[in-house]
C-alpha positions, 0 to 999 in steps of 0.5 A: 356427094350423095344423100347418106340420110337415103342410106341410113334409111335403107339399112334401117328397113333391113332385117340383121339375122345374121349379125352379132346382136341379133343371132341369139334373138333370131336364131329360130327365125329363117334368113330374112334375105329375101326380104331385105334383098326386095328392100334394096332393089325397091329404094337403091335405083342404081342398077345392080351391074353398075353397082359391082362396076363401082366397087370393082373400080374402087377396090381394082379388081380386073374386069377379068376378075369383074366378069366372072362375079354375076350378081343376078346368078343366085340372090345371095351374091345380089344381096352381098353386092347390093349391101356392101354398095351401100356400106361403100357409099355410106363409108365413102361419104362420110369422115369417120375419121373426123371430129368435125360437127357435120361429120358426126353420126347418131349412136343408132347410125352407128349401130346400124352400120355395124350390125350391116357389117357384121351380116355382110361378113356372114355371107361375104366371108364366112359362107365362102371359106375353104371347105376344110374350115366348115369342119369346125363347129364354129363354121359349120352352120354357114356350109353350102350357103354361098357358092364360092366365088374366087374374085368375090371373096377377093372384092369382100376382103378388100372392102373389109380391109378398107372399113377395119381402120374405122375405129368406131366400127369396134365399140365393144369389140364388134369386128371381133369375129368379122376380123376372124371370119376375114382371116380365114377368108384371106387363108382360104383364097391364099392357098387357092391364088397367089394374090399379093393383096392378100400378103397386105391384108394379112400384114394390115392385119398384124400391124394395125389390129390386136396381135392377141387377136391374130395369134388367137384366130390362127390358134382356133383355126389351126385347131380344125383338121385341115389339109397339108396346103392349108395347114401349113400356110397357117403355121407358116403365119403363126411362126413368122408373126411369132418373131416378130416384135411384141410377137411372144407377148401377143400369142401369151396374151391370147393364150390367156383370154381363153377361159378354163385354162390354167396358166401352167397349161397354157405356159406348156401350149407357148413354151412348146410352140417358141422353143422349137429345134426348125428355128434359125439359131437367129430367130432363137436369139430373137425369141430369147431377147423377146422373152426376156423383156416379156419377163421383165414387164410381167414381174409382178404377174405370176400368171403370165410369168409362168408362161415367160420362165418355161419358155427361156428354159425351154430354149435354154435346154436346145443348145449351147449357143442358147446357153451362152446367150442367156449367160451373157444376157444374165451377167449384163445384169449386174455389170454396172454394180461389178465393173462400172464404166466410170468410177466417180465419187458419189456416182449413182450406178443404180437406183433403188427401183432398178436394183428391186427390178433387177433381183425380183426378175432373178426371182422369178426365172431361178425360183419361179418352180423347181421345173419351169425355172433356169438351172440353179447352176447359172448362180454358182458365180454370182454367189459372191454378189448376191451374198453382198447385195443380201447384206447390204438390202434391210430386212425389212425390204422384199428383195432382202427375202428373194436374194434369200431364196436364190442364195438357198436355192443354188446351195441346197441344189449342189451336191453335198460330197464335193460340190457343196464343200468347194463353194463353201471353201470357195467362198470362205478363202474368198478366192473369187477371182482364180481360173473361172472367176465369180462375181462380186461388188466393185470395191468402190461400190457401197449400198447406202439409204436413199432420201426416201424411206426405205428405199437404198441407192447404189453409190461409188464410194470415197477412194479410202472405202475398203470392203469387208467380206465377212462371209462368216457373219452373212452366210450363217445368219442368212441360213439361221433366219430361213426355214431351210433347216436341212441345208442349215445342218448340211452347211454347219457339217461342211464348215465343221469338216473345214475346221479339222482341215486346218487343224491338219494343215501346217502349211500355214503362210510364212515369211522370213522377214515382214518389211512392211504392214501390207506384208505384216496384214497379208500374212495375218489374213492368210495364217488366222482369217479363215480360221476366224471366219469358220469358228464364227460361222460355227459359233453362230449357227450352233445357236440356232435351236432347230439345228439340233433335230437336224443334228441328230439325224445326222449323227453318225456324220457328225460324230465321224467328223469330230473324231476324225478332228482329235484324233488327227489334231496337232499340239505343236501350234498354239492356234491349234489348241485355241481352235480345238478348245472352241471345237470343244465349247461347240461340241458341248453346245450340242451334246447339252441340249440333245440326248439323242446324240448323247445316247448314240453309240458313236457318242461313246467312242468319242470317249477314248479320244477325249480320255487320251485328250484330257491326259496328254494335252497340256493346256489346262484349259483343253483338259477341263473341257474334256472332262466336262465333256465325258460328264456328259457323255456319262450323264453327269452334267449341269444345264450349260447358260443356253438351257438357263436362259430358255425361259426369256428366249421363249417368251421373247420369241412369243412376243416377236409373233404376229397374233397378238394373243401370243404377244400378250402371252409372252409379255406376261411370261416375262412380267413373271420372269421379273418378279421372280428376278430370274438371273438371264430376264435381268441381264437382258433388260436393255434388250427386253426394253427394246422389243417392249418399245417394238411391240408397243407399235402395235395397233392391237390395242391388247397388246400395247396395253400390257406392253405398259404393264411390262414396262410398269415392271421393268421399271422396278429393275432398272429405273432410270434406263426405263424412263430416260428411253420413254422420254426420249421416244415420247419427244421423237417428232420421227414417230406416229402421233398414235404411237407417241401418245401411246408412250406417253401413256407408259410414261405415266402409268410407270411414275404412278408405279413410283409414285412419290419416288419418282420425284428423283427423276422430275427432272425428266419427267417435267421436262418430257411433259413440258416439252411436249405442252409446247408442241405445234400438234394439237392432239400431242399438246393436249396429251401433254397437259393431261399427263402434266396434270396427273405428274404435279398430281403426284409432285405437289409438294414439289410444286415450288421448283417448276410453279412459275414455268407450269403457270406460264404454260397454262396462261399461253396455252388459254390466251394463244392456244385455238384448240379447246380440248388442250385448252382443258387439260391446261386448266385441268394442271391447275386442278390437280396440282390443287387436289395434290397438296396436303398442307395449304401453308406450305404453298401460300406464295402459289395459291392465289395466282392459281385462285385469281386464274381459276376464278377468272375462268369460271367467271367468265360465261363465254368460255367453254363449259368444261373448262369452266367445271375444271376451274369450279372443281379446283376452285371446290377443293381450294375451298375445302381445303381452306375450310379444313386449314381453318377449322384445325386452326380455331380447334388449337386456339379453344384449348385450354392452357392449365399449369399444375404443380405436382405434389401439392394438394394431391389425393393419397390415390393419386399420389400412389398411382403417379409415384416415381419408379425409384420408389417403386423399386 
């Protein structure tokens, strides 16, 4: 055991020009190598030669390699020995790996071994690397400093192998550029010797330190021009570490610690260094897998994910092993939902944070960019799936919008003629499983909503569940919800030519004889289902306004396409008149609401079919829209439902917007659209009180408040509806407090808006309030009595119904009741109910419960002071009201009661003013 505190001293003498702290302190200064060399010759007595011996023997380097290294041939090599025999011994003698008190060392004892190992590294390592490194700048400075020694480096890069493992050593990243310089000593002595030390330094290196900082030191030492021995041997590290485990993540991690490099550039620099043509197709498979999971772990971080989706594309494009291996790799995805192993009921196959996973990865690799990314072609058979999964997620959820984005993604990238119009008949006939077959939701399974809010989980469901392909409904509403109006218009053309198909077809499914009703529903399905699922995807997507612009530019197509369809119709089957009538409707839906079609030269052809139409068809309804039809073609037409009720979907979409300016604009259109009783706004009323309610979540205190003034209007069309819905809004305990209040707000501002006739519905009102007077929150309780007190404010003369019930709640609410200000709105009912009466006899059996009540809060001097005021302002208008009953009744008793006799001692003058109309006559 030696003397370490000796040491500790030594080093403390030594200048450290050399390491990381100090070069930027000292760069002007000369090597104070002379100078620390005469400090350890003075203080470190043991002879230099058995100073080497030691470390020779420590770290088993021959003596054939031991003579050739001679301490006293120039100082540097005496410096390098002398300083690394005392890091040796300081390291040797104490337990850095312990926790024990004796073994504990002083921060500045630490530092000060540090800052030795970074100036040991400089000369040690650095001043003897391959000539060819000191063509880099970062080397340069360092050139001709040492005479390079072969077994010297080899002693210094086994020491540093040996001090690396101290982790103290890397406070603050310390080693950093000792761990660099080691590497391109290890290289540099590599291609001089074929050592198998150095094949175990490089692997500790690999294992044990950051593998960002490996591939980054490869990386900034590649990027020297080299020679072939030494270039090669570096990129034979940079590969063979790339394949290894966590091997891509490390060379993108180090990639990314360089700063002012985008991370498309650095994607480009990862993407052409893994996907190359000289891997093994095994090493490919490797490197796919690798990838994979790099993308599965960085979903949320589009930086590195760039760098992820660019590679497996790369790869995708070498061959078709690679292609195949994705495909596989991709449908693993999905298999649990498609084909489960066990089918049990209730089952959880997938829960909602692997489902999120799992479509937010699909995301990233199809939609990432449209050159990064995987071929949208992959999706093809998935459409069925992710069709299904769209459906079933809530809107409200992002993986609702990103199945969104690769549903349109793998459509608008098809070719419109033939590959489009086959998906979509594909889809549409739901023939998913002939020849290639795609993708789709076990029958068993369902998407329901887990215990969490909203979140969903994917479950087996009961034997009986069947499932409901209605790609009429979700493919279209799916379209008309994007922005992607181009694919809209592209995808409604397609469908329209799949309805002049069946108009031609006539080998409609038949059966001789239905013995059953499996045989009876197939036939239904087979003969009138597409049908049906193309005229509500038609129908709902013709709704849809900014498919119109769309529509006229393409109108030479669309009035082709419609032509084609009367002229090549068939009158013999009654379905196919019923089919072409909703063609008919859909046609003057457009034309309606587009002069642009409407003015076109194909336009005008179309009337001769329509003409031959109108006069052969015998369906007098086919006929009449037809004519309707060549009105509009002429110009002489009426504005269809659709333009009537423009104004109400204008002002609709304006509340629906986020700013609330626009919201308040749109409330206050549909205010003027209720005064006006515009005919489409009143049919809308259930819908109008809906949206009102939604809006009025808005923390925009702007916005609810005219969303009470909408409702104070709408109150006035529909009564009943507007007040039973705020009641039953104002009790859901489900909701915000805030937002409850907030309607309870609406609730009385519309029974003001009533005023005395709002007593038809006291009954739900007192209910609601009453209610709510007993509610357990505090602030909801006191807003309860403080809209009970402007409700009886209004009721008063009703008071005699609910009085004992309204008494009873003021009493448990002051005696059991700790929270002061609902303590207030309580003596505040009293008050107003008070103010509220007109004549004080007609609720003589009320008044002195409320008076004794009253008078005894006010008495009393511990109570808080605003409930006192609230009892001595009732109690003043008692007393007013009092006085008032009593003046009016002495006032009748001081009249003087006179009986006169008419006619009997009257003047001649009054007898001729007062004479009968007899006698006037």
């Amino acid at each position: 055991m030696i003397n370490t505190a000796k040491y500790f001293a030594i080093l403390e003498s030594l200048k450290f020009t050399k390491a990381l702290a100090n070069t930027a302190n000292n760069s002007g200064t000369p090597d104070a190598l002379e100078f620390n060399l005469r400090i350890l010759e003075k203080f470190a007595k043991l002879e230099i030669g058995q100073q080497l011996h030691e470390l020779c023997q420590e770290y088993q380097l021959t003596d054939i390699q031991e003579s050739s290294i001679d301490p006293e041939a120039e100082p540097t090599i005496s410096y390098i020995v002398r300083l690394q025999h005392v890091l040796h011994s300081i390291t040797r003698n104490i337990n850095f790996h312990s926790d024990a008190k004796e073994d504990l060392i002083s921060v500045a004892h630490l530092k000060l071994c540090i800052q030795a190992s970074q100036e040991l590294s400089y000369y040690s390592l650095r001043c003897q690397l391959h000539e060819d490194f000191y063509k880099s700048p970062i080397f340069r400075e360092a050139r001709e400093k040492v005479k390079a020694n072969s077994s010297l480096l080899l002693l210094s890069i086994h020491f540093y192998i040996k001090l690396l493992p101290i982790r103290q050593y890397h406070i603050a990243n310390s080693m950093e550029l000792v761990q660099r310089d080691l590497l391109a000593a290890i290289v540099s002595l590599r291609v001089q010797h074929d050592f198998p030390q150095l094949d175990k330094a490089i692997a500790y290196l690999w294992q044990y330190e950051s593998k960002a900082d490996f591939f980054r030191h490869i990386l900034l030492l590649k990027a020297t021009p080299l020679c072939a021995p030494l270039a090669q041997l570096l990129h034979r590290q940079l590969l063979g570490k790339l394949n290894l485990p966590q091997g891509f993540a490390s060379l993108v991690e180090a990639l990314h610690q360089t700063p002012n490099v985008s991370s498309t550039r650095n994607a480009e620099i990862v993407a052409s260094i893994v996907a190359r043509k000289g891997f093994s197709q095994l090493a490919q498979e490797k490197m796919i897998l690798q990838v994979l999971d790099y993308c599965k772990i960085y979903l949320q971080n589009e930086d590195k994910m760039c760098a992820g989706v660019l590679s497996l594309r790369r790869l995708y494009d070498l061959s078709d092993i690679n292609r195949k291996q994705i495909e596989e790799i991709l449908s693993k995805h999905w298999k649990p939902i498609c084909n489960p192993e066990d089918i049990i009921n209730g089952l959880i196959l997938m829960e909602h944070q692997e489902l999120c996973n799992h479509i937010l990865l699909w995301h990233q690799i199809f939609c990432f960019s449209t050159v990064a990314c995987l071929p949208s072609s992959l999706l093809i058979p998935y459409l069925p799936l992710l069709l299904q999964l769209y459906d079933s997620l809530p809107l409200e959820l992002p993986g609702s919008s990103q199945l969104s984005a690769i549903i349109l993604r793998c459509l608008d990238n098809r070719e419109t003629e033939k590959e489009l119009p086959a998906i979509l008949q594909k889809l549409f006939k739901w023939e998913i499983e002939k020849e290639h077959p795609w993708k789709s939701l076990n029958p068993r399974i369902i998407i329901l909503p887990s215990i969490n809010a909203n979140q969903v989980q994917v479950k087996v469901a009961h034997k009986d569940h069947k499932v409901v392909h209605d790609i009429g409904r979700i493919l279209p509403g799916l379209l008309t919800s994007s922005s992607h109006h181009s694919l809209t218009c592209k995808v409604f053309l397609t469908l329209l030519g799949f309805i002049g198909k069946q108009l031609n077809d006539k080998s409609s499914a038949s059966v001789d004889f239905i013995s059953s009703e499996a045989e009876l529903n197939d036939f239904l399905h087979s003969k009138y289902q597409l049908k049906l699922d193309l005229l509500i995807a038609l129908n709902q997507m013709v709704a849809h306004q900014p498919l119109r612009a769309q529509l006229s530019q393409h109108t030479k197509k669309l009035l082709h396409i419609l032509n084609d369809l009367l002229v090549h119709r068939c009158r013999e089957q009654d379905t196919t008149d019923q089919i072409l009538l909703l063609v008919l409707n859909l046609l003057q839906e457009i034309l309606e609401d587009s002069e642009k079609i409407q003015l076109s030269k194909d336009c005008k052809e179309l009337k001769e079919q329509l003409n031959q139409l109108s006069t052969q068809s015998s369906n007098p309804l086919i006929h009449q829209s037809a004519q309707s039809l060549l009105a509009i073609i002429h110009g002489a037409w009426q504005p269809s439902e659709v333009v009537k009720i423009q104004p109400f979907q204008k002002a609709r979409s304006l509340i629906e917007e986020k700013q609330s300016h626009m919201q308040v604009y749109g409330i206050q259109m549909m205010i003027d659209l209720l005064k006006k009783r515009d005919p489409a706004t009143l049919a809308q009323g259930q819908l109008i009180i809906a949206l009102t309610l939604t809006t009025l979540k808005e923390k925009e205190s702007y916005t609810f408040l005219n969303c009470v003034r909408l409702f104070v209007s709408l109150v006035h069309v529909m009564e009943s509806d507007v007040l039973d819905k705020l009641s039953d809004e104002y009790l859901s305990e489900t909701d915000q407090l805030d937002y409850r209040l907030v309607v309870g707000e609406a609730i009385l501002k519309v029974a003001q808006e009533l005023g005395p006739l709002c007593y038809r519905y006291k009954t739900v009102l007192l209910n609601c309030f009453m209610h709510g007077s007993r509610s357990p929150v505090h602030e909801f309780r006191m807003s309860a009595f403080s809209n009970l007190s402007q409700f009886c404010r209004l009721l008063a003369f009703q008071v005699q119904n609910f009085f004992h019930e309204l008494l009873q709640l003021v009493n448990i609410e002051l005696t059991t009741g700790g929270y002061v200000p609902a303590k207030r709105a309580a003596v505040l009912v009293l008050a107003e109910l008070l103010n509220g009466m007109e004549n004080l006899l007609d609720y003589q059996e009320v008044l002195l419960p409320i008076y004794r009540l009253l008078k005894a809060i006010e008495a009393e001097e511990s109570c808080d002071p605003q409930m006192r005021q609230h009892a001595a302002n009732g109690l003043k208008i008692l007393n007013e009201k009092c006085t008032k009953l009593i003046q009016s009744a002495l006032g009748e008793q001081s009249i003087q009661k006179e009986i006169k006799v008419l006619g009997i001692k009257d003047s001649a003058s009054a007898q001729r003013k007062n004479r009968h109309i007899l006698e006037l006559n």
